[in-house]
N, C-alpha and C positions, 0 to 999 in steps of 0.2 A: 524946614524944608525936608531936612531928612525923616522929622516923625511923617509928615503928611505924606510922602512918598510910600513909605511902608504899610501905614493903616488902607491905603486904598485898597493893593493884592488883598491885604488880607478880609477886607469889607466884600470885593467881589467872590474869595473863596466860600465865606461863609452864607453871602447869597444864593453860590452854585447848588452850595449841601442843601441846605435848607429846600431848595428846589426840586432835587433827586430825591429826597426824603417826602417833600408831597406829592412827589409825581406816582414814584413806589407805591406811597398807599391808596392812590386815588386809582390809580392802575392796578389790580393781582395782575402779576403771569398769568397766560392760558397756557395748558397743556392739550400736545395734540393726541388723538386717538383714532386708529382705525378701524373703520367702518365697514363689513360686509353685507349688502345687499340678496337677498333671495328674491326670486319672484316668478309668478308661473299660474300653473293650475296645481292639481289635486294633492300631485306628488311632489309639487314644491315644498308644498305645506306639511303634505305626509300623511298615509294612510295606515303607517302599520302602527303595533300595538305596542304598547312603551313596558307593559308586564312581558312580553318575550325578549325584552334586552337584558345583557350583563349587568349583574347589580351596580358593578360600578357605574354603568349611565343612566341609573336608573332616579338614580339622587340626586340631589344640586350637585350642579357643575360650577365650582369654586373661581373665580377668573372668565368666569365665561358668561356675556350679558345679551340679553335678548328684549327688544323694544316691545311694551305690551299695549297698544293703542290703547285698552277699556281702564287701563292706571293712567295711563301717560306718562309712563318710564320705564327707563329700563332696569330690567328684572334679572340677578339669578337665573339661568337657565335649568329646567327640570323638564323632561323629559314628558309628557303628557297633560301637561298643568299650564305653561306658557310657551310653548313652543310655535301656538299660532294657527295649531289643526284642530281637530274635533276632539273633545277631551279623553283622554286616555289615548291619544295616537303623537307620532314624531313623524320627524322628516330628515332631509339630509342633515340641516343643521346640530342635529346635536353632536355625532361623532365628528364633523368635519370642524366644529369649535373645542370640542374636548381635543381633538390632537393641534390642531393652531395655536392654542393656548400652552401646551406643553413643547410644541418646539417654540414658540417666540418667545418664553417665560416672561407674559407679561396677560394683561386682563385683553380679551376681545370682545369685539361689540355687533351683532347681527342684528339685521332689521329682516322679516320674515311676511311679507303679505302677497297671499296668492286667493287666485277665486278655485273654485272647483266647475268642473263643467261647463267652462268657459273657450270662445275661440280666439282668436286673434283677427280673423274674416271681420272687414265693416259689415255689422250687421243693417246698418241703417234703420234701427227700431230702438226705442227706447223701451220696448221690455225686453229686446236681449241683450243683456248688456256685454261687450268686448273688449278687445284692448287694442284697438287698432288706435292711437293718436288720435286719428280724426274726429273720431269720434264724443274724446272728452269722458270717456266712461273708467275701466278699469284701471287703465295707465292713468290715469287724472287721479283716480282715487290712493293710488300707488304711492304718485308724489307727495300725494297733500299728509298718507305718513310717513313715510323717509323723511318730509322737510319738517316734520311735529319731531319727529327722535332727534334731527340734527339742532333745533330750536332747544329741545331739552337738555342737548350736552354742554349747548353752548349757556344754559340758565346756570351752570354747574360748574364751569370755567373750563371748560376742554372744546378744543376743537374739532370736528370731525373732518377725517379723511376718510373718501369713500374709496376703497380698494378693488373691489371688486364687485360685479353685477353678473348674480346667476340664473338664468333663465330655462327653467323645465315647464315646455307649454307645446300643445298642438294637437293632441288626442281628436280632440272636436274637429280642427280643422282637417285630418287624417280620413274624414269621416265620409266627405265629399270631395269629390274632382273640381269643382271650382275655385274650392277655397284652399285647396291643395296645389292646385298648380299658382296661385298668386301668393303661397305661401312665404315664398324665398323676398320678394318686392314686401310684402307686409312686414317681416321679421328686418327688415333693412329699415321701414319707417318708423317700425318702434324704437331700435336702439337709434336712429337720430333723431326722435325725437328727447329722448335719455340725454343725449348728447349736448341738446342747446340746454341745459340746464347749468348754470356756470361751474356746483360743486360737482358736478357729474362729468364731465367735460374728458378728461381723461381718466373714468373709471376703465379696468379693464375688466373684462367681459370670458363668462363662462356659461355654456351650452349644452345642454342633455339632450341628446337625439330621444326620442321615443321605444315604447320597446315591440321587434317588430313582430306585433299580432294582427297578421291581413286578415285573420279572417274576422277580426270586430274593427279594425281600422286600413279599411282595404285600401288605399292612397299614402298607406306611412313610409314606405319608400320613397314616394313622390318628395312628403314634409322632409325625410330625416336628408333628401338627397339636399334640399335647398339648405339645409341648416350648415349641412359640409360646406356650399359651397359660396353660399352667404360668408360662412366664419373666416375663409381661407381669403376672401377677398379684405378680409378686416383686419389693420396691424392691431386693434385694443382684443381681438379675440384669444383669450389665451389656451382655450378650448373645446372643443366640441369632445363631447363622453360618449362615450360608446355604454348602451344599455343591454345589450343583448344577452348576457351572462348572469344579470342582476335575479336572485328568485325572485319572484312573484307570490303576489294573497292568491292562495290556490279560489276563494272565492269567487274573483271577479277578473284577474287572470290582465288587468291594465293598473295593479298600483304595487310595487316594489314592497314586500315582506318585512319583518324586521332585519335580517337578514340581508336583505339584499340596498335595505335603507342605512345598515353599515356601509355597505361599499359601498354606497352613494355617496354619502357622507367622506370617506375615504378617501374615494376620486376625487372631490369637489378640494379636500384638504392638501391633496398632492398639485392640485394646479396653480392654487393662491398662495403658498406656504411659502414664495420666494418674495410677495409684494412687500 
């Protein structure tokens, strides 16, 4: 009696192990990772030139990864090469992941997809494509990469947390009085639409007002007033940037310089640096 009382504990201890031990390997851990979202028009993406930047950001950025849809992974960040604009130009995200990366001393992960010369207004045409939700155009196409990078992290055992969702867009719609004045109700339907997406749910949210040039975007008052006061109505807004200070491509006098794509870059670094 007393052997068969003993071997039982110890029958069910070494069933338990044996169990934790296949569960271990049939299970890895996942690790989690945070996520920063870009998205916009021209200057989301970036217009300036990545040969007028500091050599330091001119080279891979060490800890710092950026989603490349045409690999389908994410990438080393370098400045001109995959950053997501026209080759040889950058955008906020480089300076705003090089300093994120050095105050969290850990790797950071941006997704980076904007259109150029695009508005947010339903266009109601399927040759001009928009980003108004309803539509199913640019916001559609938005998702379908965000959820290819978050599929890829999770191929790779990490989870993504989405941190933050940056949005620099309205140029176009600055452009005209109609699309200007429904601008504040548009900019409200896009981020709820952002919002029923489950991983997105409580990303929080950052805002670039436009920079004010009435005389090629005569309504940008109109946009940047709605983006105020859109954001201020929103507890995920964590903020709306002020451009007005940023230089400018003396060229074309509506996309942020190298220069002035640092302190983009900069701002956008001081807003999320606490998620």
């Amino acid at each position: 009696m007393k052997k068969s009382s003993l071997l039982l504990p110890l029958v069910m201890l070494f069933s338990a192990c044996m169990f934790f031990s296949c569960s271990t390997e049939s299970s890895p851990p996942t690790n989690t990772v945070d996520v920063h979202l870009i998205m916009g028009q021209s200057n989301s993406i970036g217009r300036a030139y990545a040969m007028e930047l500091p050599k330091d950001l001119q080279k891979p950025l060490d800890s710092c990864y950026i989603y490349n849809p045409e690999t389908q992974r994410f990438e080393v960040m370098q400045a001109g090469v995959n950053t997501q604009s026209v080759k040889g130009m950058f955008g906020p995200v480089v300076k705003a992941a090089q300093l994120l990366s050095e105050h969290k001393q850990q790797k950071v992960y941006f997704v980076v997809t904007g259109y150029g010369n695009t508005q947010l207004y339903h266009s109601g045409s399927d040759e001009e494509k928009d980003w108004h939700p309803e539509s199913k155009e640019l916001t559609q196409q938005a998702l379908t990469t965000i959820d290819q990078a978050r599929k890829k992290l999770e191929a790779e055992g990490k989870t993504a947390v989405f941190k933050s969702i940056t949005w620099w867009q309205g140029e176009r719609d600055a452009m005209n009085t109609s699309k200007a004045m429904l601008y504040e109700a548009n900019e409200t339907a896009f981020f709820y639409s952002l919002s029923s997406i489950p991983y997105l749910h409580d990303t929080k949210r950052v805002v670039y007002k436009l920079f004010p040039q009435t005389q090629i975007l005569p309504y940008v008052a109109v946009v940047n007033e709605a983006k105020v006061k859109r954001g201020a109505s929103d507890a995920n807004t964590l903020a709306v940037i002020e451009t007005s200070k940023y230089e400018l491509n003396s060229q074309d006098k509506l996309h942020a310089s190298a220069k002035g794509m640092i302190q983009a870059g900069t701002d956008l670094f001081h807003a999320i640096k606490n998620l």
